[in-house]
C-alpha atoms as one frame of an Amber mdcrd trajectory, in Angstrom:
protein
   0.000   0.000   0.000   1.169   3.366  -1.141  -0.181   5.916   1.383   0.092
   9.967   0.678  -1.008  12.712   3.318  -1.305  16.203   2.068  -2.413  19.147
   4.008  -5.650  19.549   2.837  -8.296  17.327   0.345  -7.946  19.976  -2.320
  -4.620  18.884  -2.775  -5.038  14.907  -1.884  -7.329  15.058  -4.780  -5.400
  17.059  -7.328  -2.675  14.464  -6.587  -4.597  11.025  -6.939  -6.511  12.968
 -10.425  -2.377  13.608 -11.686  -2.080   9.792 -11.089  -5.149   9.057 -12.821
  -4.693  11.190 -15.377  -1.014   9.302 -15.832  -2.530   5.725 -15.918  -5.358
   6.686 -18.431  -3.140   7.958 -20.734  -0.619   5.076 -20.645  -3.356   2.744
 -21.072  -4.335   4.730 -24.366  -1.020   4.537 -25.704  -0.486   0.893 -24.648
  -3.512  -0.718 -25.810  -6.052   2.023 -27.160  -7.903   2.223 -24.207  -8.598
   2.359 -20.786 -11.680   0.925 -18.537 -12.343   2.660 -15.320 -14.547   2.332
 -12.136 -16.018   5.660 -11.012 -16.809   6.911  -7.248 -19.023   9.772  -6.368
 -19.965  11.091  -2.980 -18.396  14.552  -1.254 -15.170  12.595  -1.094 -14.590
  12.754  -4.710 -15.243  16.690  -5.831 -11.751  17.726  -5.656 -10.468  14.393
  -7.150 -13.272  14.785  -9.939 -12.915  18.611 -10.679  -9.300  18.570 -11.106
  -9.409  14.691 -13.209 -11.957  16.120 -15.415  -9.800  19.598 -16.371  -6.829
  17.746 -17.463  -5.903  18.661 -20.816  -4.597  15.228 -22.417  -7.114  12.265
 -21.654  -8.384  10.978 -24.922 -11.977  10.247 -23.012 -13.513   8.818 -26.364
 -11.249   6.080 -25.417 -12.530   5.340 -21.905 -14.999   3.045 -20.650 -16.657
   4.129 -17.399 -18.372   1.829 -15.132 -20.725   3.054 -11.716 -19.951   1.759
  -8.761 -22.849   1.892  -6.815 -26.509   3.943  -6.811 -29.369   3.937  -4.508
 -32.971   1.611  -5.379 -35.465   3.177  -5.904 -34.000   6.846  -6.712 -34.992
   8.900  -9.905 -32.239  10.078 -11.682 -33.481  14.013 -10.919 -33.216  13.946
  -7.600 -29.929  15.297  -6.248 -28.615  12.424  -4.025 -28.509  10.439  -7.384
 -25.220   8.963  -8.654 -26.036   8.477 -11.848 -27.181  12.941 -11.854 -23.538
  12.586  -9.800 -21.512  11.250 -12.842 -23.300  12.831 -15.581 -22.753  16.101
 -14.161 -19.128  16.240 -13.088 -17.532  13.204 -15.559 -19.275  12.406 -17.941
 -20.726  15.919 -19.278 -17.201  17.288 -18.500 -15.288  14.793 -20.456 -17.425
  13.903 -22.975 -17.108  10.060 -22.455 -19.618   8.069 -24.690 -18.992   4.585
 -23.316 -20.224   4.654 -20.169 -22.454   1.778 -17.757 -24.562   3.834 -15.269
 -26.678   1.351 -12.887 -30.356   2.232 -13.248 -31.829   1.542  -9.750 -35.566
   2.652 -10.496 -36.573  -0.329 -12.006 -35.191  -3.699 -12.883 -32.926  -3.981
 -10.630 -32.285  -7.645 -10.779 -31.628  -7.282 -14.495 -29.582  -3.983 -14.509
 -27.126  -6.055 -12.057 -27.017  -9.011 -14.421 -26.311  -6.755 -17.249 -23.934
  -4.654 -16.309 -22.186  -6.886 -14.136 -21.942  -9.240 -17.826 -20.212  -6.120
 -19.373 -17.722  -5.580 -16.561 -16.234  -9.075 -17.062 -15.356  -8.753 -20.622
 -12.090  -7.474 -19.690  -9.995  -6.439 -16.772 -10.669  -2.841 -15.308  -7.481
  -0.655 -15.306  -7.957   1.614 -12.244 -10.503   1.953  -9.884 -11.338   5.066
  -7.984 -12.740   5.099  -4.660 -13.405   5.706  -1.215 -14.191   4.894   2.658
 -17.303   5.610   4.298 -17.654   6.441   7.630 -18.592   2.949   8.607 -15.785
   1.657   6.482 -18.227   0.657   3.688 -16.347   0.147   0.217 -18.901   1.307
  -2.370 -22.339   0.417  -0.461 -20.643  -2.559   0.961 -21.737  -1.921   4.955
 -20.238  -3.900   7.608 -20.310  -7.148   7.639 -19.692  -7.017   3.731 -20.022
 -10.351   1.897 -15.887 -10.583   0.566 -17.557 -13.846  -0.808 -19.851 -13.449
  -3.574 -18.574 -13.813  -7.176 -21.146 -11.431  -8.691 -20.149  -8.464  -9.954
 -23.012  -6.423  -8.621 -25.659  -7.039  -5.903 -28.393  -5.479  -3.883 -27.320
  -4.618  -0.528 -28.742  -3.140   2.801 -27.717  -0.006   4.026 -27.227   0.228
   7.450 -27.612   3.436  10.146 -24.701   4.880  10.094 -23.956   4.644   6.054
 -27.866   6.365   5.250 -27.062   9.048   8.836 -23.276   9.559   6.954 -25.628
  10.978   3.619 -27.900  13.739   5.699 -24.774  14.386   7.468 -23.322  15.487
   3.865 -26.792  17.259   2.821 -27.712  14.976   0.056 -31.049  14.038   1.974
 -33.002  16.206   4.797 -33.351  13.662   7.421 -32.930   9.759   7.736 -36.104
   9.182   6.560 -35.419  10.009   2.869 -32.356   7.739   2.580 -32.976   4.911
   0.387 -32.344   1.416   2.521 -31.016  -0.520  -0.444 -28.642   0.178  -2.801
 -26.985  -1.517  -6.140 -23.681  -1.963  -5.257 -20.502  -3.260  -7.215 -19.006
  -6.455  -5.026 -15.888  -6.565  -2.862 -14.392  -9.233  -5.192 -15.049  -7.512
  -8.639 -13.757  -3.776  -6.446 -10.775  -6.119  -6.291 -10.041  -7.301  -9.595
  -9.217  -3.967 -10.418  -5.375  -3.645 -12.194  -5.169  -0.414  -9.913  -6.532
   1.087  -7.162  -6.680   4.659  -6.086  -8.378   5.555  -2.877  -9.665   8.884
  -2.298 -10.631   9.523   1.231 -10.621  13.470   3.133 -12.212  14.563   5.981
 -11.504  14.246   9.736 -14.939  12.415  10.084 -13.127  10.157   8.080 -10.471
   9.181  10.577 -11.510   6.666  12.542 -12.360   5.138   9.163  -9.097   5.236
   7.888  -7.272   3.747  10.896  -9.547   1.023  11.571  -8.895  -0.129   7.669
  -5.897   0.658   7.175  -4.000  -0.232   9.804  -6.466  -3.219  11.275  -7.482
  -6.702  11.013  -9.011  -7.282   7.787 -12.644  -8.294   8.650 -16.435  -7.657
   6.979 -16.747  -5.691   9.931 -14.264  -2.924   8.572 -15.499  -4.015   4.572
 -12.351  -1.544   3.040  -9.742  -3.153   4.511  -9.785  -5.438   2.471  -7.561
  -2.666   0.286  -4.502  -4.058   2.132  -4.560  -6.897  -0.016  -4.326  -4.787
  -2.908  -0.836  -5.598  -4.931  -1.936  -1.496  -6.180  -3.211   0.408  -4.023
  -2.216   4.147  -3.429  -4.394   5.915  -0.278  -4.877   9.615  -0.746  -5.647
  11.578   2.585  -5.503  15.072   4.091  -4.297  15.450   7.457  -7.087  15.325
   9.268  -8.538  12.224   8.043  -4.905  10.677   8.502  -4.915  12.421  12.234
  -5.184   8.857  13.989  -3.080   6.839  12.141  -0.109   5.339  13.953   2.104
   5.058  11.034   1.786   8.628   8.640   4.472   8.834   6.113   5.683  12.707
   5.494   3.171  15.347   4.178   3.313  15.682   0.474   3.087  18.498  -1.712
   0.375  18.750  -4.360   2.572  19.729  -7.983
């Protein structure tokens, strides 16, 4: 595990988007493409805003696949992911080949079908993050590090739905969706490349318990540490409890 600390998540996430922006672009030139897994969430604005103003990503040559959205959501409604990635990736970048999970109807069969697509090939980076009950996508604790399929319905549990009024996407508790589609812990994993976004001192006690604990269901995104790729981008406050901080970094 490659772990970076930068002052503050403006410049955690202009770092991990450089990276990004590095591995698309090699992929292009290597093999005339690049397939990607996208995050949303608050976690992800600086990463997104700075990945998606890069001058030299050929995005008619990337595929994008969504890593998780709410049942039951319309797309209109401004907790959605899929409003999420059309509004800060995909109209920013222009990317035509893209795999957004429809969770308003269907859901059995959007899983199936998208989760057919993702196999076709390996995925060349992933980009995500930790939720405040560890969750990896809408994997809550105890997350199944079992099933083969590449997407599944899931429950969402207290503290994951409390963790989205808490960042203003919903009013109250009440609103929250309790299932979700989410992309599996194994298929997360397949992933060539990993790069892990995660700001925010309401983060911390995230980030130590997965980082830098047993890896268990109970804490679903440690799993990470048995990445052979995996580069962890935090500010200082959501690195603030970690026993073992390499030096701040400096954003280029």
């Amino acid at each position: 595990m490659n772990l970076k600390i930068f002052h503050q998540g403006i410049e955690s996430g202009k770092a991990a988007a450089t990276e990004a922006a590095k591995v698309l672009q090699s992929c292009i030139v290597e093999k005339g493409g690049a397939r990607i897994i996208a995050a949303t969430g608050a976690s992800q604005f600086h990463f997104l805003e700075a990945l998606t103003s890069k001058p030299d990503i050929d995005w008619s040559k990337v595929e994008m696949f969504h890593l998780d959205e709410y049942v039951g959501l319309p797309v209109t409604h401004p907790a959605s992911f899929r409003k999420y990635l059309l509004e800060r990736l995909i109209h920013r970048t222009g990317i035509q080949n893209f795999h957004l999970l429809d969770g308003e109807r269907d859901v059995a069969g959007t899983c199936e079908r998208i989760g057919a697509l993702i196999v076709k090939a390996p995925i060349d980076v992933a980009f995500v993050g930790i939720g405040e009950n560890g969750h990896l996508a809408f994997n809550d604790p105890p997350a199944d590090f079992q099933t083969e399929q590449p997407y599944l319905v899931v429950e969402l549990d207290e503290m994951c739905r409390r963790q989205q009024v808490g960042e203003g996407w919903f009013k109250n508790i009440d609103e929250v969706p309790k299932q979700a589609i989410s992309m599996s812990i194994r298929q997360i994993m397949n992933a060539k490349k990993i790069l892990c976004i995660v700001p925010d001192l309401r983060k911390a006690n995230a980030v130590k318990n997965c980082l830098e604990g047993a890896v268990t269901p109970d804490a679903p995104a440690s799993i990470l540490q048995w990445h052979n790729d995996l580069t962890v981008y935090l500010d200082t406050a959501s690195a603030s409890l970690l026993n073992n901080r390499p030096p701040i970094s400096h954003a280029d």
